[in-house]
C-alpha positions as CSV (number, residue, x, y, z in Angstrom):
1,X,0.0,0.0,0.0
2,X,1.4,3.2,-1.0
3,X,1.4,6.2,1.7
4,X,1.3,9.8,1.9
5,X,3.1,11.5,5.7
6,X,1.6,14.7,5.8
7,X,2.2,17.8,8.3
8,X,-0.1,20.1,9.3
9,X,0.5,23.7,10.1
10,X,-1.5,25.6,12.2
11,X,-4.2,24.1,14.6
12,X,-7.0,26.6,15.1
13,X,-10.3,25.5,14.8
14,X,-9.7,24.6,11.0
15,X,-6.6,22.7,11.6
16,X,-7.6,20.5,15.1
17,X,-10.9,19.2,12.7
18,X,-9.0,18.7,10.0
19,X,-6.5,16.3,12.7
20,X,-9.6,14.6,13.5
21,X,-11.3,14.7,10.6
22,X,-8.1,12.2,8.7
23,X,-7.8,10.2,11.8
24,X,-11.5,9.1,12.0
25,X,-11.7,8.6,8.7
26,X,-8.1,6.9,7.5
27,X,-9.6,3.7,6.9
28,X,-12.1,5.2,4.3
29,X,-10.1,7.4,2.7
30,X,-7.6,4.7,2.1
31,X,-9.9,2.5,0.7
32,X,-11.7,5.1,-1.6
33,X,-7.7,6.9,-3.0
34,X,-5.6,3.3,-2.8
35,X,-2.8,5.3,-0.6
36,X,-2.9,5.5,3.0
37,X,-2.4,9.2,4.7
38,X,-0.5,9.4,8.1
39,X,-0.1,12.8,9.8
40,X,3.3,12.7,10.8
41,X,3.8,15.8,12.0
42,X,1.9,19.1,13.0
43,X,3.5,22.7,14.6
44,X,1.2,25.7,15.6
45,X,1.8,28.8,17.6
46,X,0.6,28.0,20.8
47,X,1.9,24.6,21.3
48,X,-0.2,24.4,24.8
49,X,-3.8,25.2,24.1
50,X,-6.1,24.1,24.9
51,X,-7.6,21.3,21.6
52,X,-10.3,18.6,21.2
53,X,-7.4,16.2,19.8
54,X,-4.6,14.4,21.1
55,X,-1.3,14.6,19.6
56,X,1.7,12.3,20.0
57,X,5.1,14.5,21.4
58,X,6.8,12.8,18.7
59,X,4.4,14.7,16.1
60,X,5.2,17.8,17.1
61,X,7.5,20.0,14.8
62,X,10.0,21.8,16.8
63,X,10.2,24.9,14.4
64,X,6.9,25.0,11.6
65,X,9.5,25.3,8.5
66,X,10.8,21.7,9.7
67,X,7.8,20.5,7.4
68,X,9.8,21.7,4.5
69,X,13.0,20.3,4.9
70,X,12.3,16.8,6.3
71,X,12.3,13.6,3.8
72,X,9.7,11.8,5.7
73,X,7.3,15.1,4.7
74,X,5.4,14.6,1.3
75,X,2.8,16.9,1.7
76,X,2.2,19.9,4.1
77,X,-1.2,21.6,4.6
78,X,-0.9,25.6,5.4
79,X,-3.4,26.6,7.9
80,X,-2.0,29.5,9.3
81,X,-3.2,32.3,6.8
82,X,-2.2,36.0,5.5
83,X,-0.5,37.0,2.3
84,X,3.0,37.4,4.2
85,X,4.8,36.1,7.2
86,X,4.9,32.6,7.9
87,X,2.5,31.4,5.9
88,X,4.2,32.3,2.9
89,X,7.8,31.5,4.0
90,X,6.1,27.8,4.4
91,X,4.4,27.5,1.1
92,X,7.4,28.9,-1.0
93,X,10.0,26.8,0.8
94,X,8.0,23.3,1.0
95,X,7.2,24.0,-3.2
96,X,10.7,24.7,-3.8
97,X,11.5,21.3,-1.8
98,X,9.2,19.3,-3.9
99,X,6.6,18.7,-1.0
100,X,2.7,19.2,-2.5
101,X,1.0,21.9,-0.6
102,X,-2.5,22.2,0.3
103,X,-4.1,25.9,1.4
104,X,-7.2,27.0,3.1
105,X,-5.1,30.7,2.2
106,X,-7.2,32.8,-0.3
107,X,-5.0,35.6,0.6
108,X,-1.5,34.1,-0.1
109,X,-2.9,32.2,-3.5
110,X,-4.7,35.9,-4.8
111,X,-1.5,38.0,-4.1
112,X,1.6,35.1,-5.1
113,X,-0.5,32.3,-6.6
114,X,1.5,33.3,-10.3
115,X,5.1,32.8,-8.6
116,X,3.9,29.9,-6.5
117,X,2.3,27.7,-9.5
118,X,5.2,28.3,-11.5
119,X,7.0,26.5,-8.4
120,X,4.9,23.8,-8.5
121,X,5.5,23.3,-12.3
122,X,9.0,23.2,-12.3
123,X,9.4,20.9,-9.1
124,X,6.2,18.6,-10.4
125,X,4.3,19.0,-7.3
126,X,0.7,20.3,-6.6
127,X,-0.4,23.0,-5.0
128,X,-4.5,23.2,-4.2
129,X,-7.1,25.3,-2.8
130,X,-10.3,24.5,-3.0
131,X,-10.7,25.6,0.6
132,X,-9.4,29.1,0.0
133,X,-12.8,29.8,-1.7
134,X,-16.1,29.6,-0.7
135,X,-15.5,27.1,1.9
136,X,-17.6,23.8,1.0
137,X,-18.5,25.4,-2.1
138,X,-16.8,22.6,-4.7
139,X,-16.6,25.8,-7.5
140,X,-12.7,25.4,-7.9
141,X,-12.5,21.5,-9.0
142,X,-15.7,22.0,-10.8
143,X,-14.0,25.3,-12.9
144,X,-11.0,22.5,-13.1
145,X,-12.8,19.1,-13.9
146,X,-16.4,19.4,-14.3
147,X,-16.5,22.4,-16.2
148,X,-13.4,22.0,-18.6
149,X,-15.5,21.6,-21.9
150,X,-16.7,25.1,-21.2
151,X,-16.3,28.4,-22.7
152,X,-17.0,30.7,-19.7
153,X,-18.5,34.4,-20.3
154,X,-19.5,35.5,-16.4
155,X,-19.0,34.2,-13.1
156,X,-20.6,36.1,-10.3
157,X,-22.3,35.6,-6.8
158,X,-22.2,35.5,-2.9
159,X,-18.4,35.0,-1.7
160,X,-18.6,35.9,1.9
161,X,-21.1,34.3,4.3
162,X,-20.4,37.2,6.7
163,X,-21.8,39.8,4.5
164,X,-24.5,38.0,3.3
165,X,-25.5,37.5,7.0
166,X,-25.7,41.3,7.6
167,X,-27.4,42.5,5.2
168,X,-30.1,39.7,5.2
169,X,-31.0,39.9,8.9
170,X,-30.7,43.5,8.4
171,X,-33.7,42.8,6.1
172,X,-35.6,39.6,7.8
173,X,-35.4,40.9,11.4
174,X,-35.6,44.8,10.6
175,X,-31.9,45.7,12.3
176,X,-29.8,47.9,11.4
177,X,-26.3,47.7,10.8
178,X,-24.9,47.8,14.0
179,X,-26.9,45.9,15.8
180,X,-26.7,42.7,13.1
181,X,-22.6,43.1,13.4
182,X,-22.7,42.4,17.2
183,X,-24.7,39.5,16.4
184,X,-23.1,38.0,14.1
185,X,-19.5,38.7,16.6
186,X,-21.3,36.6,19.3
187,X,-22.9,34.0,16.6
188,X,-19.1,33.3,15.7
189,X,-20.1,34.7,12.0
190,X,-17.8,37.7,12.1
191,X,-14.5,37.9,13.4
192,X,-13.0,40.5,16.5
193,X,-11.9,42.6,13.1
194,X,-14.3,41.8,10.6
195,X,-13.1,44.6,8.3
196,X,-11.6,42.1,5.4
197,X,-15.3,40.7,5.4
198,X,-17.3,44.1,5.3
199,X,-15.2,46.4,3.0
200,X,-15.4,43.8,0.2
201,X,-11.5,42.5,0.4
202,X,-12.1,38.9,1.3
203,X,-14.5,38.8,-1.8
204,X,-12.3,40.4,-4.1
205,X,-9.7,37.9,-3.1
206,X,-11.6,35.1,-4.0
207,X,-13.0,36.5,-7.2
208,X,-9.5,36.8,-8.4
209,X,-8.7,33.4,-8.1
210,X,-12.0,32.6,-9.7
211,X,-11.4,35.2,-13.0
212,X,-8.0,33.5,-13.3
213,X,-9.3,29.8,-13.8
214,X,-12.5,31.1,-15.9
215,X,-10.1,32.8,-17.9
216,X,-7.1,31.2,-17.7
217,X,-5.9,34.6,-17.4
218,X,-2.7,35.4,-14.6
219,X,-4.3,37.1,-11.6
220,X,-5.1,40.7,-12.0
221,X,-5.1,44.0,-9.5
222,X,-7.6,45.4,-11.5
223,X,-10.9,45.0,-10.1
224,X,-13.5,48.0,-7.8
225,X,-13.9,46.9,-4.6
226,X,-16.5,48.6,-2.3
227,X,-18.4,47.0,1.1
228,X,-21.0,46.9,2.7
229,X,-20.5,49.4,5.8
230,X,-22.5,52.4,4.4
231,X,-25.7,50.5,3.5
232,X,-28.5,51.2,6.3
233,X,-32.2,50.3,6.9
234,X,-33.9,53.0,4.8
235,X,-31.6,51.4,1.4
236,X,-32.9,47.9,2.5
237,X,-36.3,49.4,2.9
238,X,-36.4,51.3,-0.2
239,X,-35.0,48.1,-2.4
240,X,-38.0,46.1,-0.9
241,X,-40.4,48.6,-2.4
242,X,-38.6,48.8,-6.0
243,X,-38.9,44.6,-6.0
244,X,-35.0,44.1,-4.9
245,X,-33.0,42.9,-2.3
246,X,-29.6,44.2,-1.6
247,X,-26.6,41.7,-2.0
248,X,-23.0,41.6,-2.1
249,X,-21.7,40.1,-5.4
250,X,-18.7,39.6,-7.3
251,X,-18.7,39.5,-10.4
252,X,-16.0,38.4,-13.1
253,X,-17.2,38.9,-17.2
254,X,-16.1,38.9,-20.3
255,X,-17.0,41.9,-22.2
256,X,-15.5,42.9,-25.7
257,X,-12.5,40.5,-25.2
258,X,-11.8,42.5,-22.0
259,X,-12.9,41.4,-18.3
260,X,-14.2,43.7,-15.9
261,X,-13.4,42.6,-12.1
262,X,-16.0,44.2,-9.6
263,X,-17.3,43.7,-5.8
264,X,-20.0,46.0,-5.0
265,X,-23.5,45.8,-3.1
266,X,-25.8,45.3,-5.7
267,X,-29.4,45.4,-5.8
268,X,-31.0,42.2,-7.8
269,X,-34.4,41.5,-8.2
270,X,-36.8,39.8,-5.4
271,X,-37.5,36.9,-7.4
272,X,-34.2,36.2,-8.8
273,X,-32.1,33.2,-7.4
274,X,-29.0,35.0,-6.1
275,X,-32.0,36.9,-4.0
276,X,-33.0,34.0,-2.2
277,X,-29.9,33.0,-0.5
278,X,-29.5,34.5,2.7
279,X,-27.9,34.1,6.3
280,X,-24.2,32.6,6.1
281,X,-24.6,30.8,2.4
282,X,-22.3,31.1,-0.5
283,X,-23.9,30.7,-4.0
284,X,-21.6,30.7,-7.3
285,X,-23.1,31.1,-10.6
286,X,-21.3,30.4,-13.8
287,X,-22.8,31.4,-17.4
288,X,-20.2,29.5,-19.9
289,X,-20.9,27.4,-23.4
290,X,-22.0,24.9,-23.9
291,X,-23.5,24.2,-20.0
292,X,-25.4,27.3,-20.1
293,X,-25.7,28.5,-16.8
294,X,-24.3,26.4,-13.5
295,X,-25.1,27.4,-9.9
296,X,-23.4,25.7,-7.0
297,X,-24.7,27.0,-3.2
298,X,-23.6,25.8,0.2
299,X,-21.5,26.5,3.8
300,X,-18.9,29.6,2.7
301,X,-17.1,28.8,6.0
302,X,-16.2,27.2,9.2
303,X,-14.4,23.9,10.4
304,X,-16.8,21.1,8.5
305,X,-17.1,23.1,5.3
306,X,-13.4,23.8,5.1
307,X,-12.5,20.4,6.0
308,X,-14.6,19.0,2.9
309,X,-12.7,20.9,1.1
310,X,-9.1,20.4,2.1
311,X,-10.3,16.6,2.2
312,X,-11.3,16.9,-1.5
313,X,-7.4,18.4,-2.3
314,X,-5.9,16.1,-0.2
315,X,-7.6,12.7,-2.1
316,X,-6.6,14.3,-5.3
317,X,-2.7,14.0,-4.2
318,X,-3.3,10.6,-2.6
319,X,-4.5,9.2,-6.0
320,X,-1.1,10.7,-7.6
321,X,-2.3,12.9,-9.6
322,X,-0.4,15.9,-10.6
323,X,-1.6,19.2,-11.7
324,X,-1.5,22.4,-12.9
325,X,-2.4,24.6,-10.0
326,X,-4.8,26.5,-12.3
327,X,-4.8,23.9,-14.8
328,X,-3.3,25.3,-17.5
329,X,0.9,25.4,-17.4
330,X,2.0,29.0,-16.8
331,X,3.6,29.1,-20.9
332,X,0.5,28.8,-21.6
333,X,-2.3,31.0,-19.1
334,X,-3.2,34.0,-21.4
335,X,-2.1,37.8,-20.2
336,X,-5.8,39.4,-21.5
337,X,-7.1,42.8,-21.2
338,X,-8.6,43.6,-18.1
339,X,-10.8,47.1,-17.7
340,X,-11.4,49.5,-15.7
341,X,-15.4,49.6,-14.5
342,X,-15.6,53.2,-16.1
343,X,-16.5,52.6,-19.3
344,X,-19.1,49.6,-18.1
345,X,-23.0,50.5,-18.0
346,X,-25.2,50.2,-15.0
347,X,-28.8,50.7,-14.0
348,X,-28.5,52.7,-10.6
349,X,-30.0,53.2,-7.3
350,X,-29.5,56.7,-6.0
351,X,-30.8,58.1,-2.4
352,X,-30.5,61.9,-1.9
353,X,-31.1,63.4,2.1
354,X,-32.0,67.0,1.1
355,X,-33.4,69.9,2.9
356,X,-36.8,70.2,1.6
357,X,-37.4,73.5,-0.2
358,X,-38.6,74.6,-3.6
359,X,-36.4,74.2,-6.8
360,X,-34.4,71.5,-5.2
361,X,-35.6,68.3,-7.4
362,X,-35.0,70.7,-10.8
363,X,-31.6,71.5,-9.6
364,X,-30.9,67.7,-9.0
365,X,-32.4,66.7,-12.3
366,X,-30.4,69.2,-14.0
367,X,-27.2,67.5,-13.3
368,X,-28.8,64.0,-14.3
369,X,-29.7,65.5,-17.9
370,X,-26.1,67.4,-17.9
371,X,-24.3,64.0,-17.1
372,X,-26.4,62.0,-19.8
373,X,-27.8,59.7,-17.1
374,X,-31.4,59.0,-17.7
375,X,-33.9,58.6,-15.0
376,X,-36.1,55.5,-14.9
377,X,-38.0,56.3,-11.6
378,X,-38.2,58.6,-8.9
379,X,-39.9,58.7,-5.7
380,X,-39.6,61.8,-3.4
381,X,-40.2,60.8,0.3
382,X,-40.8,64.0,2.5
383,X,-40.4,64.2,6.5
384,X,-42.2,67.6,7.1
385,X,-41.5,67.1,10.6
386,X,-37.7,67.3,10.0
387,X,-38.2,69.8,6.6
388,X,-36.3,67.0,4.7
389,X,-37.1,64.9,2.1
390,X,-35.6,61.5,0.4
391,X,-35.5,61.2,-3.2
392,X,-34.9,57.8,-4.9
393,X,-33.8,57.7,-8.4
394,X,-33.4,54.5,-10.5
395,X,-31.6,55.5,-13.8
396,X,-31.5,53.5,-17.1
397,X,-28.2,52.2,-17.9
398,X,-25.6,54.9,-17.9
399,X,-21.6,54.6,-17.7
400,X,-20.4,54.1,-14.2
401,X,-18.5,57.6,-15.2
402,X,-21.4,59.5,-15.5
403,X,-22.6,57.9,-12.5
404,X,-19.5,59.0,-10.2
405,X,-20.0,62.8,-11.5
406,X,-23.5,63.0,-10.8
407,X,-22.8,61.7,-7.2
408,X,-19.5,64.2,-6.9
409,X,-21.7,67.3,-8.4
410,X,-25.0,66.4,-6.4
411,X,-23.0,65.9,-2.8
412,X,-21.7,69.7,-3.5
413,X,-25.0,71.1,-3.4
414,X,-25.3,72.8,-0.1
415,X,-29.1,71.7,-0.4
416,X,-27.9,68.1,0.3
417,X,-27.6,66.9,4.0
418,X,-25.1,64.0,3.3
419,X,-23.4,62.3,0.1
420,X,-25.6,60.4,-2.0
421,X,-26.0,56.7,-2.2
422,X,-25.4,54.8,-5.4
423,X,-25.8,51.4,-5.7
424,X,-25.3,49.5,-8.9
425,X,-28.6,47.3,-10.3
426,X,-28.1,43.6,-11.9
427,X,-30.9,42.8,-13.5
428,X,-30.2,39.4,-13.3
């Protein structure tokens, strides 16, 4: 019977399941890859808390980039996450040793996965991570495998489970921001810091991983990334009445032979199927030739999810089979065109706070006819109490230039009690 030794590094929550998880189940796996995995060794940070598992002292790694240099060491798992530090010093020495790696790290593979998969070439090793998006979400093998006869135009959907939580119990249990994000601290669902998960970075992470295999493109900088942190009630109100629900999306496309990256809150109508999935759920949709359109949905996070998905790399290197980390060879992954969001045509949703007095809606109108953006709708929404007054605008598709001035010339006004809200409409 062939065997794989394997170390893992880092034992958080992740890592001490993942322990368990291969030591339950050796028997299984064995019989369902035809090679037998032993974790050999394992090294994390704080060698004395408190975990769930028991570990031999002969497992333990004295310094974690031992993994890298022993012979007994074919594969090490990096659980330890960030683009820098020791997370990369472990997945750039154990490639350039010839030992397969296997991440959970969407933030090492978005910023170095280029340098690294050229590595992993030369030395005729893999390096996977499934697990660095979208948790138990199989999208990655299925861009790989399942989808290879396809001619991919547009990936989009729901990347972070954190988000998705916010802004759907913001809607469901009629709470606003603040309230929702303490929740979700003491659910587990958001982190001490959850900035990376609100201001749109952990999505735009993943999506570039994503562009790069629908595209077989290198990974690209290029892409607009805005959160969630300035959405409130009265926009989640406001996109009930219009028939939408408020979302954060990424989205990857192919446009013109150029692809435009972008992570925004987007409105999307009620009835669509993006709409429907809320709390902590992940939901990927691919359009590509000749499948039409794909949608896979599940658990975007925690210790079972991620597990699956290591589990599912880890398999793949037990069978022997090696890989192109974003299966095609770096000679031949395409340098394409990607564009700025400029020049790329939205409907809009736009809420002005103005002081309510005559002359004020002509004034704003004005600039919408001088910009060349074309209103759809508008609803004005006075407080008389206050002497202020809301005005919703929906706009036919305009460029996302012309959108940006009208917001810059309109939050100038001295008429308008705080900068305008835009958010972009997908009428998908």
């Amino acid at each position: 019977m062939r065997k794989l030794n394997i170390a893992i590094v880092g034992l958080g929550n992740i890592g001490s399941y993942l322990f368990n998880y291969l030591k339950i189940n050796k028997k299984i796996l064995t019989e369902k890859n035809n090679c037998l995995p032993i974790v050999k060794y394992v090294s994390a940070k704080n060698k004395k808390r408190k975990r769930n598992i028991k570990i031999k002292k002969k497992q333990w790694l004295k310094n974690y980039l031992d993994a890298t240099k022993i012979k007994d060491v074919d594969l090490i798992i990096e659980l330890i996450g960030g683009a820098e530090g020791p997370a990369k010093k472990l997945v750039f020495n154990a490639l350039k040793n010839k030992k397969h790696v296997v991440t959970a790290n969407k933030a090492l593979i978005a910023k170095y996965g280029d340098q690294l998969s050229k590595i992993a070439e030369k030395n005729k090793v893999n390096l996977e991570f499934e697990a660095s998006v979208c948790g138990g979400v199989p999208i990655i093998r299925s861009l790989k495998e399942g989808l290879i006869a396809n001619k991919i135009s547009k990936i989009y959907g729901i990347f972070n489970g954190t988000s998705n939580y916010i802004l759907s119990s913001m809607d469901k249990e009629n709470k606003n921001f603040k309230d929702v994000l303490s929740n979700a601290k003491k659910l587990g669902y958001a982190e001490a810091n959850p900035s990376a998960d609100l201001n749109g970075d952990d999505v735009a992470s993943k999506l570039k991983i994503l562009t790069s295999l629908c595209f077989n493109s290198f990974l690209n900088d290029k892409i607009y990334v805005e959160g969630i942190k300035e959405i409130d009630k009265s926009d989640i109100d406001n996109a009930n009445k219009l028939g939408y629900k408020i979302k954060l999306l990424g989205f990857a496309e192919l446009l013109n032979n150029k692809i435009y990256q972008r992570v925004h809150p987007t409105l999307i109508k009620k009835d669509s199927y993006v709409a429907s999935i809320d709390g902590v759920l992940n939901a990927v949709i691919i359009d590509g030739k000749p499948v039409g359109q794909s949608i896979i949905q599940g658990e975007g996070a925690g210790p079972a999810a991620t597990t699956s998905a290591l589990v599912s790399d880890i398999s793949s290197i037990l069978r022997g089979n090696v890989k192109f980390p974003f299966s095609l060879s770096s000679k031949e992954r395409k340098k394409l065109s990607f564009a700025d969001i400029e020049d790329r045509t939205f409907s809009a949703y736009l809420r002005i706070e103005v002081i309510d007095k005559p002359g004020v809606l002509s004034n704003i109108t004005n600039i919408f006819s001088k910009n060349k953006v074309s209103i759809k709708r508008l609803v004005q929404d006075p407080n008389k109490n206050k002497k202020i007054s809301s005005i919703i605008i929906v706009t036919h598709n305009s460029k996302n230039r012309s959108l940006s001035k009208v917001v810059k010339e309109v939050s100038k006004k001295n008429f308008v009690k705080t900068k305008p809200k835009l958010i972009r409409i997908d009428e998908y």
